[in-house]
C-alpha positions as CSV (number, residue, x, y, z in Angstrom):
1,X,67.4,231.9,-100.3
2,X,64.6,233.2,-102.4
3,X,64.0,235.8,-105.1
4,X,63.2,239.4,-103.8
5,X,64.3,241.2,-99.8
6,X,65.1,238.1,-97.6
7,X,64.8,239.2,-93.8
8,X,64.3,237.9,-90.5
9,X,60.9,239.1,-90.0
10,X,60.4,237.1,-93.7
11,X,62.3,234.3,-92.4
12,X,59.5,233.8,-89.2
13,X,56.8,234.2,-91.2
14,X,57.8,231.6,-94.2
15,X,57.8,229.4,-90.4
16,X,54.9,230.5,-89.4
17,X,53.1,229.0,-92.8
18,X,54.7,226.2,-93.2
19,X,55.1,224.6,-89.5
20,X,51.9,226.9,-87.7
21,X,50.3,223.1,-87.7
22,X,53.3,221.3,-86.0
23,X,52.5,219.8,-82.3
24,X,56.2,221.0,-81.9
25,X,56.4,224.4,-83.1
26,X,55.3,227.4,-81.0
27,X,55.1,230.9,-82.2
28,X,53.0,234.2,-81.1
29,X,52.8,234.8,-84.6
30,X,51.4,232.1,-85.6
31,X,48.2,230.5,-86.6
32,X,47.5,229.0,-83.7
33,X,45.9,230.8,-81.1
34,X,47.3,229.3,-78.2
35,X,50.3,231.1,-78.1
36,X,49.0,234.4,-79.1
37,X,49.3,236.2,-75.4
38,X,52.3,233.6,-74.1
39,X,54.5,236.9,-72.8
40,X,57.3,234.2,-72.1
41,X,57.5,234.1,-75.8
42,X,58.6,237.3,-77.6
43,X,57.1,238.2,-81.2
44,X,60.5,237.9,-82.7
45,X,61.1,234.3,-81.2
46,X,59.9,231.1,-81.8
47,X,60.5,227.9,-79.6
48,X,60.5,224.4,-80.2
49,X,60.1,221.5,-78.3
50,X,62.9,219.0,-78.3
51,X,63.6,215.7,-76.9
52,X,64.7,216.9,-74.0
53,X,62.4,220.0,-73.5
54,X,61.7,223.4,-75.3
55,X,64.5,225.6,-76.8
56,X,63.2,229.4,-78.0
57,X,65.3,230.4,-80.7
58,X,65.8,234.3,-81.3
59,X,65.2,235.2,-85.5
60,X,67.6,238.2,-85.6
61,X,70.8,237.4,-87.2
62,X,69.3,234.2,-88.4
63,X,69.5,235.0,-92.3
64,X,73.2,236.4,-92.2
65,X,74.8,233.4,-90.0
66,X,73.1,231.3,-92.7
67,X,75.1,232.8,-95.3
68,X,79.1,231.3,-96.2
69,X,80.7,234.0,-96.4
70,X,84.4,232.2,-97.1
71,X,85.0,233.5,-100.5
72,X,85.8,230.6,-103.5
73,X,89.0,231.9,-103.7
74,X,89.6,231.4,-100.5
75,X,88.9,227.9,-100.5
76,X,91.3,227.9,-103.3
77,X,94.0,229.2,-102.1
78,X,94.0,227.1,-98.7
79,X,94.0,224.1,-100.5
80,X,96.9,224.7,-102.6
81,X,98.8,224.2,-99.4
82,X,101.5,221.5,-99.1
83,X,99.8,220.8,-95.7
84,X,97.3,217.6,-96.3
85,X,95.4,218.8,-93.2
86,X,94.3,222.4,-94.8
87,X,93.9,220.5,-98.1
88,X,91.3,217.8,-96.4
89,X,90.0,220.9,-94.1
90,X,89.1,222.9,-97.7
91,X,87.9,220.1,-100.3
92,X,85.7,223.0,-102.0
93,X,88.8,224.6,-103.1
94,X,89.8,221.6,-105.4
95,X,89.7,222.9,-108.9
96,X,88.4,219.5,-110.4
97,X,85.3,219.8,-108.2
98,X,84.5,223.5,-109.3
99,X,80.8,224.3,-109.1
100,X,79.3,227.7,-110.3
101,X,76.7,226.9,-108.0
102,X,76.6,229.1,-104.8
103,X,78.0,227.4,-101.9
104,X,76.2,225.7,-99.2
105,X,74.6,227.8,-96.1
106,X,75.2,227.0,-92.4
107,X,72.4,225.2,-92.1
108,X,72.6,222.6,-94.8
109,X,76.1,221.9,-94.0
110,X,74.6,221.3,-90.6
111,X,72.4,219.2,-91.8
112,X,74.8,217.3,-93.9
113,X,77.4,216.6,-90.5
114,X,74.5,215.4,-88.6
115,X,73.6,213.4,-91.6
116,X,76.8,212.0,-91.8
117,X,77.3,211.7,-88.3
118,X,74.0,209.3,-88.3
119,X,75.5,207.0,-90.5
120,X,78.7,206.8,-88.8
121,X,76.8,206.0,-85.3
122,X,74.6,203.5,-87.1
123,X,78.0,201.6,-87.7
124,X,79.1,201.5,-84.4
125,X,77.8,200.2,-80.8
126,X,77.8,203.8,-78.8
127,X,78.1,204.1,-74.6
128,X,76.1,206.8,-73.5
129,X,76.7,209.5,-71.2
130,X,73.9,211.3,-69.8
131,X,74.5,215.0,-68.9
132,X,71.6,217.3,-66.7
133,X,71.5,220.4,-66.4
134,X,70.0,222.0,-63.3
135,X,68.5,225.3,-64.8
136,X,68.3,227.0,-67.9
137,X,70.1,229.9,-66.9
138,X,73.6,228.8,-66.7
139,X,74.1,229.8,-63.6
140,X,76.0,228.4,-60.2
141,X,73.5,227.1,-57.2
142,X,70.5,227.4,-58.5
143,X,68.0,223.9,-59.1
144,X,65.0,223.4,-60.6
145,X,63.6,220.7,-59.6
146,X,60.7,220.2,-62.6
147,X,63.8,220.9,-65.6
148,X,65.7,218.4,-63.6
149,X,62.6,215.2,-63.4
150,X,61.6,216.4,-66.8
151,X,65.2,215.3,-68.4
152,X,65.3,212.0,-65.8
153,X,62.2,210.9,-67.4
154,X,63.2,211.4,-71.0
155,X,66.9,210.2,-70.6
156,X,65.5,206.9,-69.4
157,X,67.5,207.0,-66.0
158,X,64.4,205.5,-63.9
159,X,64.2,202.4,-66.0
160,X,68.0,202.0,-66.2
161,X,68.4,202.0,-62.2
162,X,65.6,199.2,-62.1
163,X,67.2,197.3,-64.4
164,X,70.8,197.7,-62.6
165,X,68.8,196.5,-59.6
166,X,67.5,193.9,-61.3
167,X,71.2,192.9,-62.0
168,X,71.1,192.7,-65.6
169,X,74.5,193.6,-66.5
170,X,73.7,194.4,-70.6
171,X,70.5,195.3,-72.9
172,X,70.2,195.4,-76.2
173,X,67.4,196.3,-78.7
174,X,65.7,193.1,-80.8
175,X,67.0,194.4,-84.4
176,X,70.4,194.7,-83.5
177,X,71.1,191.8,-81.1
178,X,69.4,189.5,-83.9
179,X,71.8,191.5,-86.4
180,X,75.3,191.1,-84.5
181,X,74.3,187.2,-83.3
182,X,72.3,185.6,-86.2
183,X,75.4,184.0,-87.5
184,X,75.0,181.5,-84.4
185,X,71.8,180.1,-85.2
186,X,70.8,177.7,-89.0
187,X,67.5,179.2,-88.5
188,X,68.4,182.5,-88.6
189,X,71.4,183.2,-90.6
190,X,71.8,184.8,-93.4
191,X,68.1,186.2,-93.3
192,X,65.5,185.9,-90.7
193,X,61.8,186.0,-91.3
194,X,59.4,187.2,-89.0
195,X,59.4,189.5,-86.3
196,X,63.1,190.3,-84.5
197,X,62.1,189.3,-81.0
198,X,61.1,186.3,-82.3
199,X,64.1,185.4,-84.3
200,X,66.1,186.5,-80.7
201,X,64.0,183.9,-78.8
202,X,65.1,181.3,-81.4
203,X,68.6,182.0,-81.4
204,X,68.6,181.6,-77.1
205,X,67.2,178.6,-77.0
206,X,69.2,177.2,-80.3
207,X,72.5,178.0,-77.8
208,X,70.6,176.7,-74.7
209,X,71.6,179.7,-72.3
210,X,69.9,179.1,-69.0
211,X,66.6,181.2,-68.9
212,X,67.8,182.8,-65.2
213,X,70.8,184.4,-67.0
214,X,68.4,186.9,-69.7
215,X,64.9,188.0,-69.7
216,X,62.6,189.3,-73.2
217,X,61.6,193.3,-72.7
218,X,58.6,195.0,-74.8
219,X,61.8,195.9,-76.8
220,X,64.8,194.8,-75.9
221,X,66.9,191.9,-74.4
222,X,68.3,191.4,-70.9
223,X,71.3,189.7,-69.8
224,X,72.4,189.0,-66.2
225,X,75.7,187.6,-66.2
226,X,78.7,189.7,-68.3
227,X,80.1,185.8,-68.6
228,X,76.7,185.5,-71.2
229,X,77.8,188.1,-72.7
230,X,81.3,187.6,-73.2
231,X,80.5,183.7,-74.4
232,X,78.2,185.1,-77.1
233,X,80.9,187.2,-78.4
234,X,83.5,184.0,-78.1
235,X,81.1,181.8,-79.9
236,X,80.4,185.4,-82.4
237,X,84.2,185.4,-83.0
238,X,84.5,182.0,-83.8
239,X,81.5,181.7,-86.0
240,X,83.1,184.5,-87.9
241,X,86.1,183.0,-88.1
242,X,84.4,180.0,-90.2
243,X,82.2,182.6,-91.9
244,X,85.7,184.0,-93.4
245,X,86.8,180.7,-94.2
246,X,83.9,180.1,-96.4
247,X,83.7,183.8,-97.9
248,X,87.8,182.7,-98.8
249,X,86.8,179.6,-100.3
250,X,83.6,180.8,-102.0
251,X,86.2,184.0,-103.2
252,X,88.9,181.0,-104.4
253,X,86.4,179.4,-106.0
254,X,85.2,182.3,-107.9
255,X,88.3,183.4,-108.6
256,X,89.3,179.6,-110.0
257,X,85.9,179.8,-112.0
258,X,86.8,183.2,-113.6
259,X,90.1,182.0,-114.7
260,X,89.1,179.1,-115.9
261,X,86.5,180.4,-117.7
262,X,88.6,183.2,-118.8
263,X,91.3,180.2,-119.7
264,X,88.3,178.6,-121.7
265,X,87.1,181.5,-123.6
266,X,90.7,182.2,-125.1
267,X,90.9,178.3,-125.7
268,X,87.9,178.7,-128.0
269,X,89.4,181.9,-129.6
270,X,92.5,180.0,-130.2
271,X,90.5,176.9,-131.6
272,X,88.0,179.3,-134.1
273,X,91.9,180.9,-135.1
274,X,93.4,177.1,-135.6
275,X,90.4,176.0,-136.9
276,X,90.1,179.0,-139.7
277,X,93.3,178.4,-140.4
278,X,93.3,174.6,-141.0
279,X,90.2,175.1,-143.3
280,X,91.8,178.0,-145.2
281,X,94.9,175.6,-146.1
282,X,92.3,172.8,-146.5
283,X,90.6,174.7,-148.8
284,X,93.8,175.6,-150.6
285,X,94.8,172.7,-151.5
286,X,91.3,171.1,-152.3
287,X,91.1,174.6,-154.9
288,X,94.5,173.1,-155.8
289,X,93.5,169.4,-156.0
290,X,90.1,170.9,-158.0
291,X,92.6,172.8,-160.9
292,X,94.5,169.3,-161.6
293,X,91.4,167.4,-161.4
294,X,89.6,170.0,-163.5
295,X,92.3,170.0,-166.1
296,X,92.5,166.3,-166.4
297,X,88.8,166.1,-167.0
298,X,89.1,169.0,-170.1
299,X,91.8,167.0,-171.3
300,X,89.5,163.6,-171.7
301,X,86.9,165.5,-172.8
302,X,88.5,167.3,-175.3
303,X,90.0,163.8,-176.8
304,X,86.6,162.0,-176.6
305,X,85.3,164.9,-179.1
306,X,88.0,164.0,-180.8
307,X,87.3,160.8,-181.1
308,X,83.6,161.2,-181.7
309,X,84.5,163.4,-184.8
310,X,86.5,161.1,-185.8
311,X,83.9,158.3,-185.9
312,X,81.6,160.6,-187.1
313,X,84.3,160.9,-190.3
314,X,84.5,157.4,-190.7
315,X,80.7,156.7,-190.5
316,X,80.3,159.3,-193.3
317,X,82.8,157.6,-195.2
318,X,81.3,154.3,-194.6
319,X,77.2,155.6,-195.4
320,X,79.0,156.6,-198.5
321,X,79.9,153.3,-199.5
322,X,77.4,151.2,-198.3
323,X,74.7,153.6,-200.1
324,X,76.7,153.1,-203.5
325,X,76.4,149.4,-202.5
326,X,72.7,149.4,-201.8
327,X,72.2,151.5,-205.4
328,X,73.5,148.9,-207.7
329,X,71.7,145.8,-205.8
330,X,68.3,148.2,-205.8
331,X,69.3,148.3,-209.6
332,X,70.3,145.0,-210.2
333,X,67.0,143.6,-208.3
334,X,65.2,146.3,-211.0
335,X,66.6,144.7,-213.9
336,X,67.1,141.1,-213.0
337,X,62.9,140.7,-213.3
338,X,63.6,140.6,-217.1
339,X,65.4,137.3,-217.0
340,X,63.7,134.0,-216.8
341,X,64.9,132.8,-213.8
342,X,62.6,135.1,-212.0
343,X,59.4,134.2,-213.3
344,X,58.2,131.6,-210.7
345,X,58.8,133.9,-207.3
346,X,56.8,136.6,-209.6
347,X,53.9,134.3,-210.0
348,X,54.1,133.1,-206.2
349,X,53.8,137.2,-205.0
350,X,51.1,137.3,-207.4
351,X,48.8,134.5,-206.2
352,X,49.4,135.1,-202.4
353,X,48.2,139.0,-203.5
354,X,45.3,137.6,-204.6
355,X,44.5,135.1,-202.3
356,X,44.7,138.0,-199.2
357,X,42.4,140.5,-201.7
358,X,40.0,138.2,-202.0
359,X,39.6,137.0,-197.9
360,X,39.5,141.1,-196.9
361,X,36.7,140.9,-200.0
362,X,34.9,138.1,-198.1
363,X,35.4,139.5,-194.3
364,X,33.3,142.9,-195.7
365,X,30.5,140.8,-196.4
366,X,30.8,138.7,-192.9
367,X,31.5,141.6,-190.4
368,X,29.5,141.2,-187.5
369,X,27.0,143.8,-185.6
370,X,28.7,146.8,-184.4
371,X,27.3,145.8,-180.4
372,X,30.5,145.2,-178.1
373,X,29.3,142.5,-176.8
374,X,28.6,140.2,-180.0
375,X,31.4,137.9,-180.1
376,X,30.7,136.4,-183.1
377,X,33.6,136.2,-185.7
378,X,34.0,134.6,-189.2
379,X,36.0,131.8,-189.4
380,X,39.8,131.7,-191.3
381,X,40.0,130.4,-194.8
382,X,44.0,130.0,-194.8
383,X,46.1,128.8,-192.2
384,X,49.0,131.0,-193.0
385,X,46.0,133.8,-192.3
386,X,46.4,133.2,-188.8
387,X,48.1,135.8,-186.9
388,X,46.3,138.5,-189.8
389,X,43.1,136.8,-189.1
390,X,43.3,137.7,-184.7
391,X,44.7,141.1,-185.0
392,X,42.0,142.2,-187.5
393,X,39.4,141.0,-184.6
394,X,41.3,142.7,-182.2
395,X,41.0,146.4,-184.4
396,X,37.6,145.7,-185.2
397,X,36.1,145.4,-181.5
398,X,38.7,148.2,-180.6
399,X,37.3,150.1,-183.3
400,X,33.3,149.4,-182.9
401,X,33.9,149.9,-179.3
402,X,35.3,153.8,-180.1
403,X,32.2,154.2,-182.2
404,X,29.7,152.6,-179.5
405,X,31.5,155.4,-176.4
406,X,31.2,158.3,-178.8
407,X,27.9,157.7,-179.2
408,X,27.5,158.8,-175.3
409,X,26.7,162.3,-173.2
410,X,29.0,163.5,-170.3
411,X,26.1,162.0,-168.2
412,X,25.7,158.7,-169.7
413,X,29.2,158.5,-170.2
414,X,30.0,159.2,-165.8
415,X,26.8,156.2,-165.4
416,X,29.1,153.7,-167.5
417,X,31.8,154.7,-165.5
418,X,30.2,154.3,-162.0
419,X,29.2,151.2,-163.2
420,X,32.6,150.0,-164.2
421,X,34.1,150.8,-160.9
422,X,31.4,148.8,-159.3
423,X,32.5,145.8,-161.6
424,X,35.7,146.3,-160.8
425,X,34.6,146.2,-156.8
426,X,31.8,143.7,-156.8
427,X,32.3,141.5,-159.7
428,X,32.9,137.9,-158.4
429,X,32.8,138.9,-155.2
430,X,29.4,140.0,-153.5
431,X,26.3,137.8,-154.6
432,X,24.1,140.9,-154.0
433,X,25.8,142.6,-157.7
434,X,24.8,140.9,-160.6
435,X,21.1,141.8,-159.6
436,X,22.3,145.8,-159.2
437,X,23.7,145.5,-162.8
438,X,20.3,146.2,-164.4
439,X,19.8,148.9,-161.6
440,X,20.5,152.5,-163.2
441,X,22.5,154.6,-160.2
442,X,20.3,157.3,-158.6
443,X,21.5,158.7,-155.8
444,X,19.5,160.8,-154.9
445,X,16.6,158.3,-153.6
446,X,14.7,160.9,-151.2
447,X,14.0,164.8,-152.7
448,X,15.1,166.5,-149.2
449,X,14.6,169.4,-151.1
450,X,11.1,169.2,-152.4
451,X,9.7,167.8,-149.1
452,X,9.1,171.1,-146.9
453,X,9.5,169.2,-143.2
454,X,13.4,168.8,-144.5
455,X,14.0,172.3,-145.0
456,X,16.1,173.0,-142.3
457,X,18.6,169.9,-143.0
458,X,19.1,171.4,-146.2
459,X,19.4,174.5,-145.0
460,X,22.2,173.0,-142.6
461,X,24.1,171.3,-145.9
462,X,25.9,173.5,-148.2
463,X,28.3,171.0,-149.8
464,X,26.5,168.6,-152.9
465,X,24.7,166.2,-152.1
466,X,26.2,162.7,-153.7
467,X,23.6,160.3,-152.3
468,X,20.4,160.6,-150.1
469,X,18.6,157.7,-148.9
470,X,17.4,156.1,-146.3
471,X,18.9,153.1,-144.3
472,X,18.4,150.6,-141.1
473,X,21.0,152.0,-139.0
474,X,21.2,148.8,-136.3
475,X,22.1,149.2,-132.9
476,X,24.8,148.0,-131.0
477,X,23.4,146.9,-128.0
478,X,20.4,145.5,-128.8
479,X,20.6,145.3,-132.7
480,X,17.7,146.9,-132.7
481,X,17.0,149.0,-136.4
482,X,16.4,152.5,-136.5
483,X,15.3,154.2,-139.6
484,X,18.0,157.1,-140.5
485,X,18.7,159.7,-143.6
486,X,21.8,158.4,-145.0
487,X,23.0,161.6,-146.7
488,X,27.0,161.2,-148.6
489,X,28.8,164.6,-149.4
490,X,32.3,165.2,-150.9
491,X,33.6,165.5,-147.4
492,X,31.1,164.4,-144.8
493,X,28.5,161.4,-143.7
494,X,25.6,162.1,-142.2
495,X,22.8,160.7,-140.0
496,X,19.5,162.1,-139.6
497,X,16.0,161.5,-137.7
498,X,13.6,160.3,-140.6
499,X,10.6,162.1,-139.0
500,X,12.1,165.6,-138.0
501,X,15.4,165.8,-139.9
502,X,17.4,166.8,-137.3
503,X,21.1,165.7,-137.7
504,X,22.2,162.6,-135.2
505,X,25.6,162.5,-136.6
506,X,28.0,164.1,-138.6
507,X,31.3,162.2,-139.7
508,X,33.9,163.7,-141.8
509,X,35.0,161.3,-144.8
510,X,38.8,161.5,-143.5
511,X,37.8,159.7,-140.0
512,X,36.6,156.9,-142.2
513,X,39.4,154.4,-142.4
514,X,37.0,151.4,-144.6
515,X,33.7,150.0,-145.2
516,X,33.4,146.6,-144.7
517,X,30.7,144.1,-145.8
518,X,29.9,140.5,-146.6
519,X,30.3,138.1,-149.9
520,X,26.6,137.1,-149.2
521,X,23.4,138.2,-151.2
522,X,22.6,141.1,-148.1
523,X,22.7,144.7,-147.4
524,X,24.6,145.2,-144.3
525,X,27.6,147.1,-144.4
526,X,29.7,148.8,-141.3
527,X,31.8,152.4,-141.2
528,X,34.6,151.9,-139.8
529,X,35.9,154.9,-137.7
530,X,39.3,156.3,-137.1
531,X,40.5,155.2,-133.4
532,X,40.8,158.9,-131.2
533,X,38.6,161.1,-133.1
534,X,35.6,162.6,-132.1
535,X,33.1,160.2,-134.1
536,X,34.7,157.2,-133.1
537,X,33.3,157.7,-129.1
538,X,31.0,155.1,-129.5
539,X,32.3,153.4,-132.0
540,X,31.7,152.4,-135.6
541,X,28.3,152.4,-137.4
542,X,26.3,149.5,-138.8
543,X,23.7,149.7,-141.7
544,X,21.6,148.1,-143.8
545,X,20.5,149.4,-147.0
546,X,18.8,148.0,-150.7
547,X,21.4,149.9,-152.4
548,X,24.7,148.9,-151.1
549,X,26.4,148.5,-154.6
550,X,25.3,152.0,-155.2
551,X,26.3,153.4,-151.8
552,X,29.6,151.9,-151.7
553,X,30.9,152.9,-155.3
554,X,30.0,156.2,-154.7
């Protein structure tokens, strides 16, 4: 059906376009200009060449038997039958399945019967029967011989009487013989890989049939004896058999797993239920439990306050007293100087007054230099001075010494400092640092900066550079000394060529686990390298340098 006057002349032509190409459509009509003066094919025909041979089919009346012309309410009423036979005969009249859509022609139902049809046979193991027609006519006593060898050939009957002679009793395609007996062989069941005729051969030999009893076609398989035939499907029947057994206990199985995991599931449900409520009344009577507790506690704190205020009373009370006790001694010790039984403890205050005026007199004239280091101290004139006498020394060098380090710059101040932390390093313990103690701290022993061939190692250093010099750097195979740029930044160590400046090595400061050297009056020291990282390859450094002190303070 399309839009506008459908016909049977429209009808041929839409054929003629779309199948004027097909190797099994003829029509005079057509594009094809083979059949254009065929007089055994009329204009309003076209024929088509089956299977079996050609068929013309004649376009009048095509259009119209297309057409359904059994009404919807037709189909309605029929199946509203009591008979379930009319009902199954009209499903379209159903009134749950009602479809506005126009019903189905002739040939689509057609095509859906034959579709359906397929799909039944494809289930099923069919017996031919071969029917041949003598002539196209119909008629009695008339045969044509060419119609006749035309159908023998495409029926197959030439190759089935050779194989009857033959005396194979059974053939069967590959695909399905491997299909229907795969369950008989480990190799082949459940899924076979490779070509079917193949997977066939496999599953013969696997049941050791006799190779006299079957023979391998192009396409299908061959088998002499019906005793073959009839084992295989013993041995089939029994297979299944113990296929069914294991479906039933794979099925039990699963069945037992889905109930038990089904049986778990609620169990856990249950648990969360018993659990919640086992915590809710836990929690009830810890909120309880927390109330009495709670209440005890504002209790004791509550008298403790108590108490405290109480003390607090008494202690007011008791201040009160005692100060009116401390007044009258203050005033009797006031007054009691006026008597003559004080006289000689006045006199004692006074001379010992005297006697400390006049030693602070003499220690102004007898203070030493304000240098640190001058350890020069007058002598004590009293005995009882003692104690007075060391804790004035103490202040004074505490005090000279404030006045000698505010007397410093930022810069002066950081060299004292540098210098104290190599005392606190060296002192006592490498012979090579009382001669670095005159040394002032440089640093910065070679201008990389100034000196134009080291432009591009500057250029390759953005951090600050903390000390620049260079050192023996001694090998470790032959000890052999190399002369290297030993330059120190706030993260990194590196090595570079004296002549070129080109950087050898580059260490960061966090791969350097110590620096090791000896109590002796040299300049070797060693870099010790973390184990794993990617300094540490060949291993750790060793050095020699004038300014070790220097190098390892910094």
């Amino acid at each position: 059906l399309r839009p506008g006057t459908v016909t049977d002349e429209t009808f041929l032509e839409k054929l003629n376009q779309v199948c004027a190409t097909h190797q099994h459509f003829e029509s005079r009509m057509s594009k094809c200009s083979r059949f254009l003066n065929d007089t055994s094919l009329p204009h309003s025909c076209f024929r088509i060449q089956h299977y079996a041979g050609k068929v013309m089919y004649q376009v009048e009346g095509f259009v119209d038997k297309n057409n359904d012309l059994l009404y919807r309410d037709l189909s309605q009423a029929m199946w509203k039958a009591s008979h379930s036979l009319i009902k199954a005969l009209f499903p379209e009249g159903n009134p749950a399945k009602i479809n506005l859509k126009r019903p189905p022609t002739a040939g689509s139902q057609f095509k859906a019967s034959v579709a359906t049809l397929m799909k039944n046979l494809q289930t099923k193991n069919p017996n031919y029967i071969r029917c041949i027609k003598p002539n196209d006519k119909k008629a009695a006593h008339i045969f044509n011989d060419a119609l006749v060898c035309h159908q023998i050939r495409y029926l197959g009957l030439l190759e089935n009487v050779r194989v009857r002679r033959a005396g194979y009793a059974f053939r069967q395609a590959y695909e399905p013989c491997l299909e229907r007996y795969k369950m008989l062989c480990k190799q082949t069941w459940p899924h076979w890989k490779g070509p079917a005729r193949a997977g066939v051969e496999v599953l013969f030999n696997e049941l050791e049939f006799p190779m006299e009893e079957y023979s391998f076609g192009r396409s299908k398989i061959f088998i002499r004896n019906p005793r073959t035939l009839f084992k295989l499907e013993d041995l089939r029947k029994r297979r299944l058999e113990d296929l069914a057994t294991l479906i039933q206990k794979i099925f039990r199985g699963w069945k037992c797993r889905t109930y038990f995991l089904l049986m778990k599931k609620s169990q856990i449900v249950i648990a969360a239920w018993y659990r919640r409520y086992s915590q809710q009344y836990k929690y009830q009577q810890i909120k309880s439990s927390a109330i009495v507790i709670q209440s005890f506690i504002r209790g004791w704190k509550a008298r403790k306050i108590l108490r405290e205020l109480k003390h607090e009373k008494r202690c007011q009370e008791a201040v009160t007293t005692i100060a009116a006790f401390w007044h009258g001694t203050q005033v009797r010790r006031e007054y009691r100087k006026f008597f003559r039984a004080n006289a000689g403890k006045k006199i004692y205050e006074f001379t010992l007054q005297r006697i400390v005026q006049k030693y602070f007199l003499e220690m102004k004239n007898k203070m030493p230099s304000l240098s640190p280091i001058d350890k020069n101290w007058p002598a004590r004139p009293y005995l009882f001075l003692d104690s007075t006498h060391k804790e004035l020394k103490r202040i004074f060098h505490l005090w000279r010494c404030k006045k000698y380090r505010d007397q410093f710059t930022d810069q002066r101040k950081l060299i004292y400092e540098e210098k104290l932390e190599a005392s606190e390093l060296f002192k006592d313990k490498k012979a090579l640092y009382p001669s670095s103690v005159s040394q002032p701290f440089q640093g910065a022993y070679l201008e990389i900066s100034k000196d134009p061939k080291y432009k591009k190692l500057k250029d390759a250093i953005e951090e600050k550079i903390i000390i620049a010099e260079v050192v023996s750097k001694i090998n470790r195979a032959n000890g052999k000394c190399a002369s290297r740029i030993f330059l120190l930044t706030n993260n990194n160590l590196l090595l570079a060529d004296q002549k070129s400046g080109h950087i050898k090595s580059e260490v960061p400061l966090g791969d350097v686990t110590k620096v090791s050297m000896s109590s002796q009056n040299d300049g070797f020291f060693a870099v010790h390298l973390k184990e794993g990282s990617g300094a540490a390859s060949k291993g750790d450094f060793l050095f020699s340098s004038d300014h070790l002190i220097e190098m390892a303070t910094k």
